[in-house]
N, C-alpha and C positions, 0 to 999 in steps of 0.2 A: 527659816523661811522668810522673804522678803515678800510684801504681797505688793505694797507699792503702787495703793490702785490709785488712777487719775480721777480727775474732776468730772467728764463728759457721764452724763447720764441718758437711762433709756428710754425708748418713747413707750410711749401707752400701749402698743403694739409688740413691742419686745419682751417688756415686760409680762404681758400677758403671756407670750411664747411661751417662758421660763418659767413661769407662775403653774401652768399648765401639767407641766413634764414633771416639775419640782415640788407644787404647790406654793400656796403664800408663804413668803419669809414671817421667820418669828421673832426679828428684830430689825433694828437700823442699824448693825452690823453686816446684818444679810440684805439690805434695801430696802425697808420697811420706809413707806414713807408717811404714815400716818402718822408718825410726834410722838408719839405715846412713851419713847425709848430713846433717846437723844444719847446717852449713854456710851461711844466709841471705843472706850478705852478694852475692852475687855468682850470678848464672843463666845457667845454660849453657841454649846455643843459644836465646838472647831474639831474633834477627834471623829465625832461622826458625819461632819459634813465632810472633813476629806476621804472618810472610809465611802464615800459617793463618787468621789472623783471619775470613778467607772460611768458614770451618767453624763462627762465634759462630749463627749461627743453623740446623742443625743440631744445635747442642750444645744450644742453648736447646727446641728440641724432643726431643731426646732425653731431659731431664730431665722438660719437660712430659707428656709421653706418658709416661713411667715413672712417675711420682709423682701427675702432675694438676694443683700447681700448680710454680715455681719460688723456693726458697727464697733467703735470704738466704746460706746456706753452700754452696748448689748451686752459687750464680753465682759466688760468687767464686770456687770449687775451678774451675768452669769458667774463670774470666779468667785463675786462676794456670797454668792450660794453657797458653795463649794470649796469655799478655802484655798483656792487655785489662785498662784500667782500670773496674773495677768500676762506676763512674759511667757510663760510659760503655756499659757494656750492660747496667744496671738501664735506660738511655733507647732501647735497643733493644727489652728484653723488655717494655717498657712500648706501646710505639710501636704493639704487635698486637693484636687483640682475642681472639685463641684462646690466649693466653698469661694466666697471673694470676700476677700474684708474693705474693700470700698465700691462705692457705690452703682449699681449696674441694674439698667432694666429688671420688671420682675417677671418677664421673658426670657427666658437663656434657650437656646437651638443650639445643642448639639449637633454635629455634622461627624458621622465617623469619615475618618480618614484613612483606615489601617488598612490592610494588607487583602483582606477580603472585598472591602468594597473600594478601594483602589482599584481591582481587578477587573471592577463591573460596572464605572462607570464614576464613580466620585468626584475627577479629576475634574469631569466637565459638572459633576453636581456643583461644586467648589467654585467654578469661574460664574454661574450662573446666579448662587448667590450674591457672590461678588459686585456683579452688574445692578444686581437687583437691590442690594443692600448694602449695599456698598462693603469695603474688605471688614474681614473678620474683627469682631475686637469692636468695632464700631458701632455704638447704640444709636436705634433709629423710633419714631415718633412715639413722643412721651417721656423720655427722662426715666429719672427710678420708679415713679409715681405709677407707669405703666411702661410700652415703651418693649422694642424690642432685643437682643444681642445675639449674636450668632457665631459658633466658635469652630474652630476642627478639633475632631477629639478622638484619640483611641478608641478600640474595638469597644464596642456597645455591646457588643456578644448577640446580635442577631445576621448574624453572616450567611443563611441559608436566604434570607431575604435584601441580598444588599445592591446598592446602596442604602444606608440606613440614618435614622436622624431619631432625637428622643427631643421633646420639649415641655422644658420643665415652666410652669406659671404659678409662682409664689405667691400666697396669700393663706387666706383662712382656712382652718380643716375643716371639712363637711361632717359633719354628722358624727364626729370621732378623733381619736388625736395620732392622724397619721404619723408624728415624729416621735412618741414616746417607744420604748424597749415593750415589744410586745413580751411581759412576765408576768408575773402574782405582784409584784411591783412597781407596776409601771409606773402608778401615779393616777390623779383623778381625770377623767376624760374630759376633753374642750368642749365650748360650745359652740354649733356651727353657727356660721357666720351667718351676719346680719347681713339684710334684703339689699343692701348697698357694697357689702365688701366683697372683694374680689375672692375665688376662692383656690385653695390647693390644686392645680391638674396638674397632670400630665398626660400627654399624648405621645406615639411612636410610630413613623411615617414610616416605612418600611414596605417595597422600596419607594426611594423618595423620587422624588422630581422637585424644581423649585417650586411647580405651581401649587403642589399637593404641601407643601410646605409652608406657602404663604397661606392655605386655607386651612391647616393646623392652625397658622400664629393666630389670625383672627378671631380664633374660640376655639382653645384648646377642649375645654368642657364638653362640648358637640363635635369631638373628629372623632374622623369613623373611627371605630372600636378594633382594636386588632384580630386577628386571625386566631384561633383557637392552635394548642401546639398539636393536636394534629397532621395543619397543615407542614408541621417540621418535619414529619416522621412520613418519611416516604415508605414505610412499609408497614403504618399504622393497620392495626386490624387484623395482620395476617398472623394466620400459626405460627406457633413456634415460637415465637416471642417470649421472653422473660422478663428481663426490667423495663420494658415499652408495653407490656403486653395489655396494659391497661390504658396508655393516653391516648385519647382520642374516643376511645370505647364507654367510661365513665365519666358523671358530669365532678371535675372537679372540686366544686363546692359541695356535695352531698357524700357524708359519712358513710351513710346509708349504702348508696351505691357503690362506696370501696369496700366495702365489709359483704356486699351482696357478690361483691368479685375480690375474694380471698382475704381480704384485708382484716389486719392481726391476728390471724391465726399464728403467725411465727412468732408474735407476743407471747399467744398462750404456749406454745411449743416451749420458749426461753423458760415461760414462768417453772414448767414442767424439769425444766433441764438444769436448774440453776446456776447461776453465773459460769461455775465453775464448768459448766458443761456444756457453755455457750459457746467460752472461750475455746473449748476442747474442739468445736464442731468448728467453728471457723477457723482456728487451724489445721486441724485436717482436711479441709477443704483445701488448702493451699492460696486464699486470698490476698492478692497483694493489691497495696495503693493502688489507686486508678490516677493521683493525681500527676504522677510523673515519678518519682520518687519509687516508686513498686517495693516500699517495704509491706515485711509482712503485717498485716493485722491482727491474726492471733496473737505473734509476740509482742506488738502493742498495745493490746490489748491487756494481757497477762502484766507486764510490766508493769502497767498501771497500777490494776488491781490488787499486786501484792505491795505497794506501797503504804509504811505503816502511818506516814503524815496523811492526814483528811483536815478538809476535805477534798473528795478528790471532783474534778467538772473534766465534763465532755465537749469541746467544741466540734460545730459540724464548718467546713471551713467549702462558702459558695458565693465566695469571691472570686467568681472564675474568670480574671481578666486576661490570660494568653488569647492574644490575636488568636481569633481562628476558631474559638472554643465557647460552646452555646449546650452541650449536652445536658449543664447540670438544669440551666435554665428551662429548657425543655420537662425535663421529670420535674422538677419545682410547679411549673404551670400545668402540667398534665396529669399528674399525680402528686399533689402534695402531700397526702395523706402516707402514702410510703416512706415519707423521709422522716415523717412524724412518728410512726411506728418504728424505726428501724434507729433513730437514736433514743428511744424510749429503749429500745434492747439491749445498743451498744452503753447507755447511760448503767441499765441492770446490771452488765459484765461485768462492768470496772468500780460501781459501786459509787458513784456518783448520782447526786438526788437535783443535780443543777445542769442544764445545759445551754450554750448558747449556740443562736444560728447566725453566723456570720457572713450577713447578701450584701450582694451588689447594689450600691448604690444606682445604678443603671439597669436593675429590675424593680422599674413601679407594678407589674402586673403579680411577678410572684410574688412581692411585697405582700397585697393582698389577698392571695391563695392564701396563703401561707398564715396570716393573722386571723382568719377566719377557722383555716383548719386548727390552728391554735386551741382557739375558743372554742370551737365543736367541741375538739379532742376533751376539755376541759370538763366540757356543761355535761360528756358520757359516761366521765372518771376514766376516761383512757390519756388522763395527766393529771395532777394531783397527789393528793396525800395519800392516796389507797388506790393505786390504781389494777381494776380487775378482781378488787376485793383480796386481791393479795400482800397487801403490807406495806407494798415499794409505793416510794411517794417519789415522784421525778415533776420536773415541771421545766418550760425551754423559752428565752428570751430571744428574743431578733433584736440584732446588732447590724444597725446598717453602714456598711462602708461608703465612702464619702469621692469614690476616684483616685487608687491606690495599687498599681499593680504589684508594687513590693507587699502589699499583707494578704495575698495571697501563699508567701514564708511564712509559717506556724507561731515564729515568735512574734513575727512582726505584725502579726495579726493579732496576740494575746496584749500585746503593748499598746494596740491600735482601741484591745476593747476595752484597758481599764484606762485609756481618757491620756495616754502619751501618743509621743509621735510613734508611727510606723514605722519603727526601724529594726532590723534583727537582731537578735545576742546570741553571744557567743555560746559555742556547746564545746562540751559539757558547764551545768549541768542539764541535762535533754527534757523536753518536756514534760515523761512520765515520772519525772523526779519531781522537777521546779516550772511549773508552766504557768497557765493564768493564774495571778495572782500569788504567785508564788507554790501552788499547790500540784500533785499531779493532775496530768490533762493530760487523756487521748485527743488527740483531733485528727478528723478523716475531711475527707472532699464527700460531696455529696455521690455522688457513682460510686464507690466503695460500701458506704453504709448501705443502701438499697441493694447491695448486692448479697447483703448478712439476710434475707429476706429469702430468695430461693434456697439461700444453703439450710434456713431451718426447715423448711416445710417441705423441700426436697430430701434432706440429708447429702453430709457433705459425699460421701461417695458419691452419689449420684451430678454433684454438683461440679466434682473433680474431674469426673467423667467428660467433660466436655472440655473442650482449648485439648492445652498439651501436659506435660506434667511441671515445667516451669510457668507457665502462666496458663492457669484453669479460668473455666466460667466462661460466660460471653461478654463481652466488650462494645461501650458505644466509641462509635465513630463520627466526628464533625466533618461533615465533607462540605467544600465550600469553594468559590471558587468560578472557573471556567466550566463549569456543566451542567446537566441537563437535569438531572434532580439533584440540588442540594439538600440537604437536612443530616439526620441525627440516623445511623445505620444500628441495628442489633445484631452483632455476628459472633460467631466463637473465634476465639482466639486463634485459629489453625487456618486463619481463613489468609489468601495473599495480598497482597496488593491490587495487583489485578483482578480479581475477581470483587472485589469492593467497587474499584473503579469503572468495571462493568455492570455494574449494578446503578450507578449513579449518572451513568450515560457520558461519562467522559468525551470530548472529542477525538476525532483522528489522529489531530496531530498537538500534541502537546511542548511547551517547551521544557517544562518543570514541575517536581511536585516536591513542594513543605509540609515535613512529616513532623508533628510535637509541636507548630505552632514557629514564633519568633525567636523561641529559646531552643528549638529542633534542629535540622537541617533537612538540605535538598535534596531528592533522589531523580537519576535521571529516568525520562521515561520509557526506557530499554530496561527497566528493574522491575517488570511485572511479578515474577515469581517472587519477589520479597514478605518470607512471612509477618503479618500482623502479629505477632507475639514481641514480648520484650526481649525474651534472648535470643529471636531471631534478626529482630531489626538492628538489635546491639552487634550482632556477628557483620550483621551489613555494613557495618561502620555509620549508624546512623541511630535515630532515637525514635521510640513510639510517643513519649512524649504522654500527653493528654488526650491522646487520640487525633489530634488535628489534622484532616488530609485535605490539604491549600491544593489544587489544582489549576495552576498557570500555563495559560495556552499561547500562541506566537505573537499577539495583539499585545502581550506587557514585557515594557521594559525591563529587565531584570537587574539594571547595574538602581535604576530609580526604585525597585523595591527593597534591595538591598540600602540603599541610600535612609526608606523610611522604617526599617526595623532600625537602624543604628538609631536613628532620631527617636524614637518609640524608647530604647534603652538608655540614651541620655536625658530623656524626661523623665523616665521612670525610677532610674538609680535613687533612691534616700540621699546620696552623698555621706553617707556613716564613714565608707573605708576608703585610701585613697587608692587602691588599685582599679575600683570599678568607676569612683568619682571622676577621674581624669581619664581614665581609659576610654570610659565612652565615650569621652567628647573628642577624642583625641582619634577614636574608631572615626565618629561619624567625619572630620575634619580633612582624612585621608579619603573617603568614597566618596565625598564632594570633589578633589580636584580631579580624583580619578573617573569622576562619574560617566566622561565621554572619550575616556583614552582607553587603549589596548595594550596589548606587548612590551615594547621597552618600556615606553611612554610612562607605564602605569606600575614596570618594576620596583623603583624605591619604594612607592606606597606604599605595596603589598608585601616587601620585607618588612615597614613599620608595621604592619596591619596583624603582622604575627608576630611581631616579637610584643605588641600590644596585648593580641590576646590573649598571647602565651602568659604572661603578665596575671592577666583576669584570673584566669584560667584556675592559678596557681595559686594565687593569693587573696582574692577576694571574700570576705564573711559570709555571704552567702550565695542561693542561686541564681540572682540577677545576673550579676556579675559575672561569676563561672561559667555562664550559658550566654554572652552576651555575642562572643565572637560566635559557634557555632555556625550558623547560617551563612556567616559571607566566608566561612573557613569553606564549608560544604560546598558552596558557589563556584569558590576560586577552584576549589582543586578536583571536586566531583564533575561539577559543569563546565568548568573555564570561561567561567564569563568575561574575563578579562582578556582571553588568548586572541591572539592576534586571527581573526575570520573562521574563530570556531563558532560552531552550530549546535545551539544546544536541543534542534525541534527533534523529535521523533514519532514514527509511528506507534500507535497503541496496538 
C-alpha cells in the first residue's frame, strides 16, 4: 500500500470535523499535533485503522458539511486516520456529485432539472436563475467564506411538489453531529457552534420560484419548514390503507403514537414465529422486490440465512434516485418508525445482529426522522442487546449517500458503504454468499420491508389475497407529472392504468406516460387497460419499474425529454464497463443531432441508436446500463416520436 500523503495540512475547522466522527488521533502518524510523538517511522494500530475504512465516507461528509467543499489537507488528515491512501479517496470524494474537492461557496442550490420537474416548469426556473445569478457553476457574494452557488441536479425525489430545489449551508452542527453513522459507534457527539459560527442548514423550496429561492439563500435557518408527507399522499386518512395507513395520521417523531397505532406488533408476532417461520410467512405471501428487480424475498431471505460464514448484515437500500421515484421518501418522513420495525425483523430472519440504512443524500428531513427514531427505538430496548426481553440484539447505522444514482445497484452500494468508490461487481458470487464486507447481506428497498409488516400481523394468506397470484399485496405508486394530484397512491396490484390515472386527475389529453422511471418506458395514452402488476406490464411489452407513473401532457417536448434521460445516464454511468461508458455518451450524441429532425432525416441515428442499445443491453455489468436505452427504444417505436407528423396526444 502506497499512502504517499502530501505536505498541505488542515485548518482548525477540518480538523475538528474529523476529530469529531473519529475522535482525537493517538499519534503524529494519525495527525497529532501536539509534539508529544515525532516518531514517523512506524503507526500504531494501522490494522485497525483500516478495518475503519467503512467511516472514509462519513469522514468525507463531515468535512463537506463543515467547510462546503473538501480540501487537499482535509483528505489527507482524513486518510492519515484511516490508513487510506490519499489517491485513493481523492477517487472516492470525486466519484459524488454533492462533494467538491475545490473550493465553492458554503451555499450550494441545488435546482432539479429531471424529468418531473422539467415537466412543470424548470426550464423557465433555470433561465430565471440564470438572469438572477448569473449561469450555473458561478459563485456569487462572498467567496468560500460565505457566498452563494447554484447548480442543475438530478431528481431530488420530491416530484409530487415540482419544481423543486434543496439548499444545502455548510457549517457547524447544532446541537449534535449530523455527519456521523447514526450506530452504537458513531463516535463522540460535537459541540454546537459557537455564537459566531455559521451553522449546518438545509432548506427545500418546493415548488420553487426564483424569489422563494433567493429568500431561502438569505437564511437558510429561518425558511419556511416543509410540508408534513401527508401532504404527499393524496389519499392520506382514508380506509383501506396498509403501508400509508399511518402517514399523516401519526406524529412521526412519537414512538408512543406508532405503538398506540399498531406498531411492533409484527415484532412480537416474528419473535413468536421464529426466524425460520418468518421466512416461511413471507414466502408464502408471495413477496417480491418493490425495487424493480421483483425477486422474491422469502428466497432472499432463506438464502441468507442458511449461509454458514457469519457474520451475516442486513442492508435497507433508500437511495432511491430513479427520476420519478419519492415513495420510499414519503414512508421514511411519515412513518419512520415502520422501517425501523420491519428491518429489525427482516435483520431476525437472516440472523444478522447489524444493519445498515442506506439514504439519500438529498433527504435532510428523513435524515432526521429517522436518527431520532433511532434513538427512541434504542432508549425502549426496541434496538439493542436484548431487544423485547428476547435475546436478539440487532442494532441499525445510517449511511448516507453522497449523489449516486449507480448505488442504488446492491453492490455498488456495499462498496459505496465500506469507503470505495460506487461501482458494481460482478456476480456471482451474489450478495447472499459475498455482500458487505464480504459477508452474507440481504438488502431490500425500503417498500419491500414495510411490506414484511402486514404479512405478519395479517398473515400471509390473507396478505396474498390481495393483487394477483404473481404479484400479491398492495403497491405504492409515484405519480408525478402533468396532473391534478400528484403524490404517493396505495392500490393492490390488480389495479389498471387508468384507473390510477383517474384518481390522480390526469388531463384530457395526454401526449405520454413513463412507466419505471428513466430506466422504464413509455406507454401510449390509448393503453388505459394496462394492468399495474409485473406480469402484466411485462406482457405489455413495458416495465413496472418502481412504481413511477411520469404523466406528460402536449405542453413537453418529448424528443428534449428524451434528450435529458440520455444526459441523466451519461452522468450517472460509474464508467467501470465500456459498453455503458461509451454507449451513453454516444446515445446522448445521436438525440442531439436528431433532437429537431424526423423521418429520413433522423434514419441513420436511430439505426446507431439500436445497434447502441442493443450493445448496452447485452453486455453491460449492470442495471444502468442494460436499462439505459429503454425509454427512447419505447419513444421511437411505441410512440414514434421521430416519424414523420405522427401524433402522439390522445384522449384519456
Amino acid at each position: 500500500m502506497d499512502l504517499r500523503f502530501g505536505d498541505s495540512k488542515p485548518t482548525d475547522e477540518e480538523r475538528a470535523a474529523v476529530d469529531a466522527l473519529l475522535g482525537p488521533p493517538d499519534s503524529a502518524w494519525q495527525g497529532a499535533d501536539d509534539r508529544t510523538d515525532t516518531d514517523l517511522r512506524w503507526a500504531r494500530g494501522g490494522r485497525e485503522a483500516r478495518e475503519r475504512r467503512d467511516l472514509l465516507l462519513p469522514g468525507l461528509h463531515a468535512v463537506n458539511d463543515r467547510v462546503g467543499w473538501i480540501s487537499e489537507g482535509a483528505l489527507d488528515y482524513l486518510c492519515r486516520r484511516l490508513t487510506v491512501p490519499p489517491a485513493e479517496a481523492y477517487g472516492v470524494a470525486t466519484f459524488y456529485a454533492m462533494f467538491a474537492v475545490g473550493p465553492r461557496p458554503a451555499k450550494v442550490l441545488h435546482v432539479c432539472t429531471d424529468l418531473a420537474c422539467a415537466s412543470r416548469g424548470a426550464t423557465g426556473l433555470r433561465a430565471a436563475l440564470e438572469e438572477r445569478l448569473g449561469p450555473a457553476g458561478t459563485p456569487t457574494g462572498g467567496g468560500t467564506g460565505g457566498g452563494l452557488v447554484w447548480q442543475p441536479s438530478p431528481c431530488l425525489g420530491l416530484c409530487e411538489r415540482a419544481p423543486a430545489a434543496l439548499l444545502v449551508q455548510a457549517g457547524a452542527p447544532a446541537g449534535g453531529q449530523a455527519d456521523a453513522p447514526a450506530g452504537p459507534a458513531a463516535g463522540r457527539p460535537a459541540a454546537g457552534p459557537g455564537p459566531e459560527e455559521r451553522p449546518y442548514a438545509t432548506a427545500v423550496v418546493a415548488p420553487a420560484t426564483a424569489d422563494a429561492l433567493a429568500r431561502a439563500a438569505a437564511d437558510p435557518v429561518t425558511a419556511p419548514a416543509e410540508p408534513g408527507a401527508r401532504s404527499a399522499v393524496p389519499q392520506a386518512g382514508q380506509p383501506g390503507l396498509t403501508l400509508l395507513r399511518r402517514v399523516g395520521v401519526v406524529d412521526p417523531y412519537s414512538l408512543d403514537d406508532y405503538r398506540a397505532h399498531g406498531g411492533y406488533s409484527a415484532l412480537r408476532r416474528a419473535f413468536d414465529l421464529g426466524p425460520a417461520g418468518v421466512i416461511r410467512e413471507v414466502t408464502d405471501a408471495g413477496l417480491l422486490g418493490r425495487g424493480g428487480a421483483a425477486f422474491p424475498t422469502g428466497r432472499k431471505w432463506q438464502a441468507t440465512a442458511s449461509q454458514p460464514a457469519h457474520p451475516h448484515y442486513l442492508v435497507c437500500n433508500a437511495d432511491e434516485s430513479e427520476p420519478g421515484t419519492f415513495k420510499d421518501r414519503v414512508v421514511m418522513e411519515g412513518d419512520p418508525y415502520s422501517l425501523i420495525e420491519a428491518m429489525t425483523i427482516a435483520g431476525y430472519a437472516v440472523g444478522a445482529h447489524r444493519g445498515f440504512l442506506y439514504l439519500r443524500g438529498e433527504y435532510p428531513r428523513a435524515l432526521r426522522l429517522l436518527q431520532h427514531a433511532i434513538g427512541q427505538a434504542r432508549t425502549r430496548g426496541l434496538l439493542g442487546d436484548d431487544i423485547l426481553g428476547h435475546g436478539y440484539a440487532f442494532d441499525i447505522e445510517i449511511r448516507r449517500g453522497a449523489g449516486a444514482y449507480i448505488c442504488g445497484e446492491e453492490t455498488a452500494l456495499f462498496n459505496s458503504i465500506e469507503g470505495y468508490r460506487g461501482e458494481p461487481r460482478s456476480k456471482p458470487p451474489f450478495p447472499v454468499e459475498q455482500g458487505l464486507f464480504g459477508r452474507p447481506t440481504a438488502e431490500n428497498n425500503v417498500e419491500t420491508l414495510i411490506n414484511v409488516l402486514p404479512i405478519l400481523t395479517g398473515g400471509a394468506q390473507a396478505y396474498a389475497a390481495t393483487g394477483t397470484a404473481g404479484s400479491t399485496g398492495p403497491k405504492l405508486f409515484c405519480v408525478s407529472g402533468n396532473v391534478g394530484r400528484p403524490g404517493v397512491y396505495e392500490l393492490p396490484f390488480d389495479t389498471t392504468l387508468g384507473e390510477l390515472l383517474d384518481l390522480a386527475r390526469a388531463p384530457g389529453t395526454v401526449r405520454a406516460i413513463l412507466l419505471g422511471g428513466a430506466a422504464g418506458g413509455f406507454v401510449r395514452p390509448d393503453e388505459r387497460d394496462i394492468p399495474l402488476t409485473f406480469e402484466g406490464t411485462r406482457a405489455a411489452g413495458t416495465t413496472l419499474g418502481s412504481g413511477v407513473v411520469l404523466v406528460l401532457d402536449d405542453t413537453v417536448e418529448l424528443p428534449r425529454m428524451l434528450l435529458r434521460i440520455a444526459e441523466f445516464f451519461r452522468d450517472e454511468s460509474c464508467g467501470q464497463c465500456v459498453p455503458c461508458r461509451i454507449g451513453t455518451v454516444r446515445q446522448e450524441e445521436a438525440l442531439h443531432r436528431i433532437a429537431d429532425r424526423t423521418g429520413a432525416a433522423a434514419a441513420g441515428d436511430i439505426a446507431l441508436l439500436r445497434e447502441v442499445g442493443q450493445a448496452m443491453k447485452d453486455a453491460s455489468i449492470c442495471g444502468l446500463g442494460q436499462t439505459a436505452w429503454n425509454a427512447v427504444e419505447s419513444a421511437i417505436d411505441r410512440l414514434g416520436v421521430y416519424d414523420t407528423g405522427h401524433e402522439t396526444e390522445g384522449a384519456l
